[in-house]
C-alpha positions in Angstrom: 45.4 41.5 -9.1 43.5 38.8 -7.8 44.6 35.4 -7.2 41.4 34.0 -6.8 40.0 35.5 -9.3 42.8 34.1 -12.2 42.2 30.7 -11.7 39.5 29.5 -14.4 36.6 27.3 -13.2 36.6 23.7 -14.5 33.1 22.7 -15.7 32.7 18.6 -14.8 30.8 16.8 -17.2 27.1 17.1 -16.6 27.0 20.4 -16.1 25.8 23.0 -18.5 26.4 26.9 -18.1 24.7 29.6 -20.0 26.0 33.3 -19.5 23.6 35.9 -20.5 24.2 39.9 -19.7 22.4 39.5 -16.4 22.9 36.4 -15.3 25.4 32.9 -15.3 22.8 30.5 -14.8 24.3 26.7 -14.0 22.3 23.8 -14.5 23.5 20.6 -13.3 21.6 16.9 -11.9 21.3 18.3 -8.4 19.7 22.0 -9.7 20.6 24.7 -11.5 22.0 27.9 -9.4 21.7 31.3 -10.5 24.9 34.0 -10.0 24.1 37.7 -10.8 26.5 39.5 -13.1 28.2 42.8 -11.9 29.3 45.1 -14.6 33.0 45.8 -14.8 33.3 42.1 -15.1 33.3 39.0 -18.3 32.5 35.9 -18.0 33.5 33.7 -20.8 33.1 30.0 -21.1 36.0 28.7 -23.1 37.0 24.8 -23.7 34.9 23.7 -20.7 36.5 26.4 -18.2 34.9 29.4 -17.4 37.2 32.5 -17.6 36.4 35.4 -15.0 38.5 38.9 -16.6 38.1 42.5 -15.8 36.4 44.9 -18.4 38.6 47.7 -17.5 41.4 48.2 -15.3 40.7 51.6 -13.7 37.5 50.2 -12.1 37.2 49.7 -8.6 34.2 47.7 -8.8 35.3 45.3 -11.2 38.7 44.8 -9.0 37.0 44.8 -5.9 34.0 42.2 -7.1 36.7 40.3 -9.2 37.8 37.3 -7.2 33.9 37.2 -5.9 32.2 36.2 -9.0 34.7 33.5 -9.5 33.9 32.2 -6.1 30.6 32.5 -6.5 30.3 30.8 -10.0 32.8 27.7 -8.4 30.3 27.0 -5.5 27.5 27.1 -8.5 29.5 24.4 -10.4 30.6 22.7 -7.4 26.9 22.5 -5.7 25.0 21.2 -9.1 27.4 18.4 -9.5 28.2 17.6 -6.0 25.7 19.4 -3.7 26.4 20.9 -0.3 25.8 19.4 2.6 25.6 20.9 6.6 25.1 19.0 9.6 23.2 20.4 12.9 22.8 18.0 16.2 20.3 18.0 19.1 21.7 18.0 22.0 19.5 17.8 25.6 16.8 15.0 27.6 14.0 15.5 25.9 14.9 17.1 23.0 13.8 15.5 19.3 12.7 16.4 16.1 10.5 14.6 13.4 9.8 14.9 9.6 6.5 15.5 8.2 7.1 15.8 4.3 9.8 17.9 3.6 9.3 19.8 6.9 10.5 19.6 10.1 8.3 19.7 13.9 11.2 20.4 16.7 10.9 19.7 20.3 13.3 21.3 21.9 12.0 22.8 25.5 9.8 25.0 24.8 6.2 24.8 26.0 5.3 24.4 22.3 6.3 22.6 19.3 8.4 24.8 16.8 7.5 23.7 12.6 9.8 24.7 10.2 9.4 25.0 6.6 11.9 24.1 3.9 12.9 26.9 1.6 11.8 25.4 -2.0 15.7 23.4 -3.2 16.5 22.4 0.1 16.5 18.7 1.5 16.2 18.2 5.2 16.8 14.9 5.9 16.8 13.3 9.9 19.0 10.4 11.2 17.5 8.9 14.4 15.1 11.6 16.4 18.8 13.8 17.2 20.8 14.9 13.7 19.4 16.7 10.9 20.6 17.0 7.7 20.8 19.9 5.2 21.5 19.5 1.5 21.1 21.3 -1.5 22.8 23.0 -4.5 23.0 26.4 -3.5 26.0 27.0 -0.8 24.0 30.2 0.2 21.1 28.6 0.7 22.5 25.4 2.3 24.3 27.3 4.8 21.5 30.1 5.6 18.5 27.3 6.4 21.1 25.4 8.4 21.7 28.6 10.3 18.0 29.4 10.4 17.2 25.7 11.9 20.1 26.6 14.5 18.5 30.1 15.1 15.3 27.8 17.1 17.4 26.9 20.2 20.8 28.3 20.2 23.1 25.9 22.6 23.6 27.4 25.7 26.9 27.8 27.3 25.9 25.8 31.1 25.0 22.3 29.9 25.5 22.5 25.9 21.7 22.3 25.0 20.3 22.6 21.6 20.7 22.9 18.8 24.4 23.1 17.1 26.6 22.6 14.3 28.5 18.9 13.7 31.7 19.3 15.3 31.1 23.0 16.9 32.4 23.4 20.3 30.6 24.8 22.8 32.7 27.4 24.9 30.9 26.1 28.7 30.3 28.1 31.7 31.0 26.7 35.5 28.0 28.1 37.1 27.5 28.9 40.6 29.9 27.6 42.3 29.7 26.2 45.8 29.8 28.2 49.1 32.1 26.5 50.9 
């Protein structure tokens, strides 16, 4: 049994959930998020919870996929009222990015610029020339640009340059070290 997967999902006020035979679809004032359904599974919206129960016991699907869709429906709820929210820094001399629209123009060592475009229900906001911020209301989609953005200039390990996470630690190299 799953644990996860027992615990109903609290809809907040201001957020409206429809369930159809393909898909949960949660609208909310930050966007509305779309969750596939998987069959073996219901999803039943009750008193302003949403209950997650298996169809059948003897399938592995349903059991396997159980505690998954209720995850999956919870960061829905959770990003329409609230949002999600990832934070990448730019780290070296030189090193900068700007915002043109909703899209962003990096400098980060190579000979050229690099542009990147925002996937459509993405923010990417910039704080100074150095952080860069990533909201939206899709978890997935939140974490996956954030990634992608991170993707342009990995940090190296020898002085910590580029492009990383808030609060990641870079694991750092000594180098050559010194004939003595």
């Amino acid at each position: 049994m799953s644990k996860i997967g027992k615990v109903p999902v609290k809809i907040p006020a201001g957020v409206d959930v429809q369930i159809s035979d393909a898909l949960i679809k949660v609208t909310g004032v930050k966007g509305s998020v779309e969750v596939s359904q998987i069959p073996g599974i219901l999803v039943s919206n009750v008193d302003s919870n949403i209950f997650v129960e298996l169809s059948s016991k003897d399938l592995f699907n349903g059991s396997a996929y159980w505690g998954l869709v209720r995850s999956l429906i919870n960061n829905a709820v959770t990003g329409v009222s609230e949002g999600f929210t990832k934070i990448l820094e730019i780290v070296g001399v030189g090193y900068r990015v700007e915002k043109i629209g909703n899209n962003l123009r990096f400098f980060v060592g190579y000979s050229h610029s690099v542009d990147f475009n925002a996937p459509e229900g993405i923010l990417l906001e910039i704080e100074g020339n150095t952080v860069v911020k990533v909201s939206g209301a899709s978890k997935h989609m939140v974490g996956q640009t954030a990634a992608n953005i991170r993707a342009i200039r990995k940090p190296e390990p020898y002085k910590g340059k580029g492009i990383k996470y808030r609060g990641e630690i870079i694991k750092r190299k000594q180098g050559k070290a010194s004939k003595a």
